[in-house]
N, C-alpha and C positions, 0 to 999 in steps of 0.2 A: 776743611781747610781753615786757615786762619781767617780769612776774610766773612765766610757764614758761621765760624767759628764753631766747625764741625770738626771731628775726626777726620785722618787720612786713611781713604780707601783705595787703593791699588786696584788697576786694572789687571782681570787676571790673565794671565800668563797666554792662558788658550786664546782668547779672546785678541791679546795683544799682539801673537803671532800671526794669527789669522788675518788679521788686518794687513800685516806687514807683507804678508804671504800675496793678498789679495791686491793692494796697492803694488807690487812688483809686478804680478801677474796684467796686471792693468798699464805699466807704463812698456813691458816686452810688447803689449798688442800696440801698441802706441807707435812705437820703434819699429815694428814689424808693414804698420800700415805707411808709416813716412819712407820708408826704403823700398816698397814695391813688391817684396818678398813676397812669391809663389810657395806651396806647401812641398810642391817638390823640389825646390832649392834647399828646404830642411831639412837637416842630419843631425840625428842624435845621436850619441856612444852612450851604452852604459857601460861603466866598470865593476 
């Protein structure tokens, strides 16, 4: 970066999703525990 006056390295992709993935999955448990929600209230569809 400009500041240690290094090159710009990119976080990669996989790495960047995962996270994203992971942090999502982390605020559904979140939501999930604030509402009360039993596992047999959950319904998924696939398409």
């Amino acid at each position: 970066m400009l500041k240690k006056k290094e090159a710009y390295k990119p976080i990669e992709q996989e790495k960047y999703l995962a996270s994203i993935r992971e942090s999502q999955l982390k605020n559904i448990q979140k939501k999930i525990k604030q509402l009360n929600i039993v596992p047999e209230e959950l319904q998924f569809s696939q398409s």
